[in-house]
N, C-alpha and C positions, 0 to 999 in steps of 0.2 A: 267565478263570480266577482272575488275582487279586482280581476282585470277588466272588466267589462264597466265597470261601477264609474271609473273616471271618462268611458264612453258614453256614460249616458246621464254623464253630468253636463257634461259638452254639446250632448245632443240636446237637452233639455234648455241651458243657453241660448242654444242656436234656435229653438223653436220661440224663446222669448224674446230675440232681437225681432226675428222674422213677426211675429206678433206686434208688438212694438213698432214695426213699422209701419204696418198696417195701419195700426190705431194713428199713426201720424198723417196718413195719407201718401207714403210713400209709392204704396204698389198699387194706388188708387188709379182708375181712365183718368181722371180726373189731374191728377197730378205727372202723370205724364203724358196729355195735352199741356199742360204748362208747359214740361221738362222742354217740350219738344219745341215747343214757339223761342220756347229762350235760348235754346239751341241755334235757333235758325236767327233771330236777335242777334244775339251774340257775333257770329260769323260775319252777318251784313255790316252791321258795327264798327267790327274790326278791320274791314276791306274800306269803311266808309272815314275810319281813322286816320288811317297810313295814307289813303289819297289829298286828307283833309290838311295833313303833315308836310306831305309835298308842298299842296299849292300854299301853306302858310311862308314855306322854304321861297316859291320862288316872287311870292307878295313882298319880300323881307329885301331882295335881289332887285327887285326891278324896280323898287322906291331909292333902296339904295343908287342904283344907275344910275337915276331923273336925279338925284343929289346932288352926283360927280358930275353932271353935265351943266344943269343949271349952275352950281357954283362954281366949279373949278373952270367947266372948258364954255361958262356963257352961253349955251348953247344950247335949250331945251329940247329934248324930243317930245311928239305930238302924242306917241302912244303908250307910256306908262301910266297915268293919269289913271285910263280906261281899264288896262290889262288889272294893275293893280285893283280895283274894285272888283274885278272879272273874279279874281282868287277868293275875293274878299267873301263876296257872296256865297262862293263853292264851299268856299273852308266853313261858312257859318252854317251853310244849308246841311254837311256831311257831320259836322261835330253836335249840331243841335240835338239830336235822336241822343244820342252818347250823354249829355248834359242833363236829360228831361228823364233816361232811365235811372240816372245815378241819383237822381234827385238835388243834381247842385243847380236849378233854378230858383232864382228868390221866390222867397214865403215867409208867409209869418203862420207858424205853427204854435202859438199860444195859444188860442182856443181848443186846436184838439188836443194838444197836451192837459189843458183844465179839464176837458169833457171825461178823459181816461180813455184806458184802452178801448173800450168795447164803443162808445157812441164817437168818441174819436175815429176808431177805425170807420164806422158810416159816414162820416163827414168827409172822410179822406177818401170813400168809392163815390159820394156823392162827385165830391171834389171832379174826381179823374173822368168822372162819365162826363159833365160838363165839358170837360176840357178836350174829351174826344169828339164829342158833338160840334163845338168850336172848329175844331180841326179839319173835321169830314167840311165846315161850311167856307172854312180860308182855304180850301184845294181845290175848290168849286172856282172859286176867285182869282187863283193861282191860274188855273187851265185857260180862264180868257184873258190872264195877263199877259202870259206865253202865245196865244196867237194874236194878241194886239202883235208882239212882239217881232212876229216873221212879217209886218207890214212896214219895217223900218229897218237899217242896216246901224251898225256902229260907223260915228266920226271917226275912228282915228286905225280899230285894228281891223287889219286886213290878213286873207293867204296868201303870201307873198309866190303866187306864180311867176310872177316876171323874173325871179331866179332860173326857172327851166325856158323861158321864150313866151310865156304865155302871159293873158291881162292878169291882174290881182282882184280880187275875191275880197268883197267886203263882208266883216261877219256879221251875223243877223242879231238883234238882241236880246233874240229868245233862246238863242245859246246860252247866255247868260240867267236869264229869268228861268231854266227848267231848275235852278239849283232849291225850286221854292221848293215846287210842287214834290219832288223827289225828299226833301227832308220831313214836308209836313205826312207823306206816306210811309216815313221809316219811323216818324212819333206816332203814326196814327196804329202802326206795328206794337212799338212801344207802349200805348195803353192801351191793347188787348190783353196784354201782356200783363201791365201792374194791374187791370181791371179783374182779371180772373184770380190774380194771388190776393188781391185784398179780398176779394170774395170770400173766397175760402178762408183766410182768416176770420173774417167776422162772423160768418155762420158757424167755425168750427176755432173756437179759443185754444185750441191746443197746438193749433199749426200756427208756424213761423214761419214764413221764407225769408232765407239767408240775402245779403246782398247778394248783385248779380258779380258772379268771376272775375270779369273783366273789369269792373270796378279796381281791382285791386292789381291786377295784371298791367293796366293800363298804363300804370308808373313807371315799368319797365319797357312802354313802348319808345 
């Protein structure tokens, strides 16, 4: 019996964590439809990071060039100008989602801080649902920016076929312009996402969600 006693002290622990978590919403449907969105968040994110990294690498390169050429060798080329803005937009379109989940977009959160936790947190689902509705109506907008956009080519960048014997290929602008519609669908991701945790915070005072992962990972990218 006294062997069995520190078994079913540990058993009874383990039934109070497993309880506990329950009451937190841990092994809730509910909480893992979140886990899972942010799962899938998370990953696009991180793919839409390290692309965002590149093209900031080669926005940083191809201004530099148009630098050395204008001033040193007099000499401007026609296609940095374009290229450079080309990155500008991708890199903002792929980091935006990143920006709007971490919550580093200006705000001024002095009123829900006065209101307190509980009518604050409603001001802040209010907040989010607005601003996904906003979102769903600028992608609508986006869509026919992108096909104005195939009715017009870029001045300056081109595919340079004439390297293999063939004409060059002017690019269309709406290569450029998909960089909208693809970020305002990875934020409109993004507040499904904050919309259902603050949810559930507010109806249920006991739940918290932690920052997201990559928040903190991201430093190390």
């Amino acid at each position: 019996m006294q062997r069995d006693r520190p078994l079913q002290e540990r058993s009874q622990k383990d039934d109070l964590v497993t309880k506990g978590r329950e009451t937190l919403g841990g092994t809730s449907p509910f909480r893992r439809v979140v886990s899972a969105l942010e799962k899938v968040n998370s990953t696009l994110l991180l793919v839409c990071r390290r692309i965002a990294i590149v093209g900031l690498g080669l926005m940083v390169i191809i201004m530099l060039l148009q630098v050395f050429f204008r001033y040193v060798l007099n000499n401007s080329l026609a296609w940095p100008d374009e290229a450079a803005r080309f990155c500008m937009l991708w890199m903002t379109g792929l980091m935006a989602p990143s920006a709007y989940r971490w919550g580093n977009f200006v705000a001024i959160d002095l009123i829900r801080d006065f209101l307190g936790q509980r009518w604050g947190g409603i001001l802040s689902l209010l907040i989010l649902l607005l601003g996904a509705v906003v979102l769903v109506i600028v992608l609508q907008h986006a869509e026919k920016h992108i096909n104005s956009g195939w009715l017009f080519n870029s001045s300056s960048l081109k595919i340079p076929l004439q390297l293999i014997g063939q004409e060059s290929i002017r690019i269309k602008l709406a290569w450029m312009y998909m960089s909208l519609p693809l970020g305002f669908v990875l934020m409109i991701l993004v507040s499904i996402e904050l919309i259902l945790k603050k949810t559930h915070e507010v109806f249920d005072s006991s739940i918290h969600y932690a920052p997201p992962a990559d928040r903190i990972s991201a430093i190390a990218e």
